[in-house]
N, C-alpha and C positions, 0 to 999 in steps of 0.2 A: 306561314302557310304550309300545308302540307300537299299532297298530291291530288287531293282531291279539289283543294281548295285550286290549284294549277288549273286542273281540269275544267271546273266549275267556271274560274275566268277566260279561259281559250272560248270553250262555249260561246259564253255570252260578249267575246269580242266579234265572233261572227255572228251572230244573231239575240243579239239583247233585248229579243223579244219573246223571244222561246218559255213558255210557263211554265212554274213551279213544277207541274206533273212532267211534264216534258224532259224537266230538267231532270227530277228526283227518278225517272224509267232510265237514262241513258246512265245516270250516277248509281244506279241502285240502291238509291238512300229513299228515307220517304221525305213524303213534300215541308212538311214540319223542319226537317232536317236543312233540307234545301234552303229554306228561308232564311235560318240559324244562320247556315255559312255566309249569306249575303251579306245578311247584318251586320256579321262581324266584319266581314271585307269592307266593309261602308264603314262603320266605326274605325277601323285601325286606319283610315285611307287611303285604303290600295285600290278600291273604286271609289269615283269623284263623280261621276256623273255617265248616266245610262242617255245616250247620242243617238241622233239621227241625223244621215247628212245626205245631198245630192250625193247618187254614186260618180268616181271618178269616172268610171267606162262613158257613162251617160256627157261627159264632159270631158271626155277627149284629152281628161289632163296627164301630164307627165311625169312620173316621181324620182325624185333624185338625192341621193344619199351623198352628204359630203363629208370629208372625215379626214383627219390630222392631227397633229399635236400643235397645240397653241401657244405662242411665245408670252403672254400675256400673263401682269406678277400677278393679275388677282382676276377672277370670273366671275367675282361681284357683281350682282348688275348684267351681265350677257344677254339673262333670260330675258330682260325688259327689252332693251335694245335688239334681242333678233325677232321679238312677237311685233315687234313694229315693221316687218319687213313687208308681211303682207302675205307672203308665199309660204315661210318657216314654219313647218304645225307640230318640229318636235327636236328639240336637243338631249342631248345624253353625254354626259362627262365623266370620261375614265380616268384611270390611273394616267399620270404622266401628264397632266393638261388635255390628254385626248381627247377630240370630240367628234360627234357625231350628227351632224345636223340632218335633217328630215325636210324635206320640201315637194308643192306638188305647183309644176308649172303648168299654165293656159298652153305655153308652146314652147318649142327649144327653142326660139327667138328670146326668152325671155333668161335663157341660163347663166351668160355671157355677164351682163349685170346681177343676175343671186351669186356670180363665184368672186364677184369685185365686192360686193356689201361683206362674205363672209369675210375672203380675207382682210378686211377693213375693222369691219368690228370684232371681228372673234381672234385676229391675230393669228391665220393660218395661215404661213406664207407659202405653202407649196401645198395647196388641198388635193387631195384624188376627188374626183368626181364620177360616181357610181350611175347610172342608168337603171333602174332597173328593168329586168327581162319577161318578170313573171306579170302576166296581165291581174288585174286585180278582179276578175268574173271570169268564171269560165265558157269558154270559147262558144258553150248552147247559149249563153246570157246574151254573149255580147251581140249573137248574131240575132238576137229576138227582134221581128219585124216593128212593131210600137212601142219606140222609147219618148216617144214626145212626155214631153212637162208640161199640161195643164196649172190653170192658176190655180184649181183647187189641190192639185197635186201638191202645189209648192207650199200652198197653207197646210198643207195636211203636214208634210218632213218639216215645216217649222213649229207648230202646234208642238212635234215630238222630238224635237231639236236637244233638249234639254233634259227630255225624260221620256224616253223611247219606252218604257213600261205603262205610259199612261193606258188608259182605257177607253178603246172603241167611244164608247156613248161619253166619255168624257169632254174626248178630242169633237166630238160632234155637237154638246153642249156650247163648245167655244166656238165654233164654226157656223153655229145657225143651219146646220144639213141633218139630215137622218143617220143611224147608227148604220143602216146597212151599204147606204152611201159610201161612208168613211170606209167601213169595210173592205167592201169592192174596189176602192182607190188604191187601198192601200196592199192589198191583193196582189195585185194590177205591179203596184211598185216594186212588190218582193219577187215575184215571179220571173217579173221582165231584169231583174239588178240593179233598176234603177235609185233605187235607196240602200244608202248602207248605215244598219244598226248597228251600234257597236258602243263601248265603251270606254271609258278614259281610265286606263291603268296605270299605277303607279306602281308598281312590285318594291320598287326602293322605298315603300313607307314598312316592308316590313321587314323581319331581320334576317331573311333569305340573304342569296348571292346572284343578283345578276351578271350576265357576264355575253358582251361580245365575241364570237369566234371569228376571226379573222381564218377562213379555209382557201386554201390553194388546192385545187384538184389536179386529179393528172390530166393529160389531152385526152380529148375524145369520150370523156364521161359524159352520158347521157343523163339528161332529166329524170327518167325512173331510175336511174341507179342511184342518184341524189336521193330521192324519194324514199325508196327501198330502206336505206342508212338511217334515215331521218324516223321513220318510223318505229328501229328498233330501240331509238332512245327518250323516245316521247315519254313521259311530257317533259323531261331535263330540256330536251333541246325543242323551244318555244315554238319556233319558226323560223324564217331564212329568207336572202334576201339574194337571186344572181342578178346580175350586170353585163345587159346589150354589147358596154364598151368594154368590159374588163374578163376578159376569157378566164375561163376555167380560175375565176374566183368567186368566190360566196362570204357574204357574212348570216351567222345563227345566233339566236339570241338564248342562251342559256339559265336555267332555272336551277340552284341545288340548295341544301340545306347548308352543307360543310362545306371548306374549304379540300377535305379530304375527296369528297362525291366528283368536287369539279374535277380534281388532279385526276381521279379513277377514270371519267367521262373522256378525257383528254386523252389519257395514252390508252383509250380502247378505241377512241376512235381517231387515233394518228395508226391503228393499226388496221382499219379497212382498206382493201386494195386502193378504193378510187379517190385514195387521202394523199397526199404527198405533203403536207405540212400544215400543223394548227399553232396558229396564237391568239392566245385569251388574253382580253382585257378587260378586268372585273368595271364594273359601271358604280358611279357612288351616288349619282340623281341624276334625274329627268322633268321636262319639263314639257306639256302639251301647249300649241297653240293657234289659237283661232286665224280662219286664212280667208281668202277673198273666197276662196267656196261656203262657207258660212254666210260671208256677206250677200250672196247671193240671195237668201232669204229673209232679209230685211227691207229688200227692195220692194 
């Protein structure tokens, strides 16, 4: 991938709905072009599938990053065993046995048994367990007056479950309603945050460098001064993740071509005031999985 191609997938992890033209104005490529790059992302599989799902705001759910190094002689097999959890919708294994698991809970009642299954099957006998702080909509979303979930609403994010590009008059063919119908629902969904489109990325199908930053901040840094940092390295540094429970730490998920880019990224940005220390851990695979929020749409 190159930087475009970064770009192109940040995009349409937020909105993988956004059209060719849409896409080919903000890229300043043409639309021709646009299409080109997807294709290719789809071909090498670094996209697997364009997603629609219940938004968490809308569900009240919890997400929680667990993470350690794993005693375990072999990680053969993990992926099956942690997609069976029910709550698990993403592991990442770095250097060292390190891993990274992804989870979104109904309640914090439910954390207490996800940190007994990890250390169980994934062999992390002392996990951290992250909170995270950043809401997943912003604060005008979440306060939108009407988030109810109609049953056509529900058919309408499972119709697009799987391929969030489908087409208005398509998804209304399968629905038995009118196109301007589906529309208007679907409208309705994006406006209010209650659907999130997005995508299944894989960056380790291509021959880039994923990479963890484990950031320790100094006291007293503020959200826009995070912000600020973050945007002078875009699109290297993917996006980032604080934690309710664990002060003035962050983890960022990094993008580069070289192993050179990463070192250069690392000691400019151990050299920002509001940085007190970075450790990278390069990522070797990933794995996405289906959770009881999905299930919700089959009911």
């Amino acid at each position: 991938m190159d930087k475009t191609d970064v770009i192109l997938s940040l995009l349409l992890l937020v909105n993988s709905r956004l059209s060719y033209r849409e896409l080919a104005d903000t890229l300043n490529l043409s639309v021709n072009a646009v299409h080109k790059r997807i294709q290719s992302l789809i071909e090498a599989g670094v996209i697997r599938k364009f997603t629609a799902k219940i938004s968490l705001s809308v569900l009240g759910a919890i997400h929680v990053i667990i993470f350690g190094p794993s005693t375990k002689n072999s990680l053969h097999g993990l992926d099956e065993k942690l997609s069976k959890h029910g709550s698990i919708y993403w592991l990442a294994i770095g250097g060292g046995n390190f891993l990274y698991i992804g989870a979104h809970l109904r309640n914090l009642s439910e954390l207490e048994s996800l940190v007994s299954y990890v250390k169980e099957e994934a062999k992390i006998p002392e996990p951290t367990v992250g909170i995270t702080s950043s809401a997943s909509q912003p604060p005008s979303i979440l306060s939108a007056k009407d988030t109810t979930l109609y049953p056509l609403d529900y058919q309408i994010i499972r119709s697009l479950k799987d391929n969030s590009r489908k087409a208005v008059s398509d998804v209304a063919d399968e629905l038995g309603v009118s196109a301007k119908t589906v529309r208007r629902r679907l409208s309705r969904l994006i406006q209010n945050g209650m659907i999130e489109l997005s995508i299944e990325w894989y960056p380790d199908a291509s021959n880039d460098i994923i990479t963890i930053l484990y950031v320790h901040l100094k006291p007293a840094t503020d959200k826009n001064t995070i912000d600020k940092i973050f945007k002078k390295y875009s699109p290297n540094l993917l996006f980032y993740w604080t934690f309710s429970n664990l002060p003035n730490t962050l983890h960022s998920v990094a993008w580069t071509s070289t192993m050179k880019e990463l070192q250069d990224i690392r000691e400019r940005f151990e050299k920002e005031e509001a940085i007190q220390s970075v450790v990278p851990n390069i990522l070797y695979t990933g794995y996405i999985f289906n959770t009881w929020r999905d299930r919700l749409l089959e009911k």
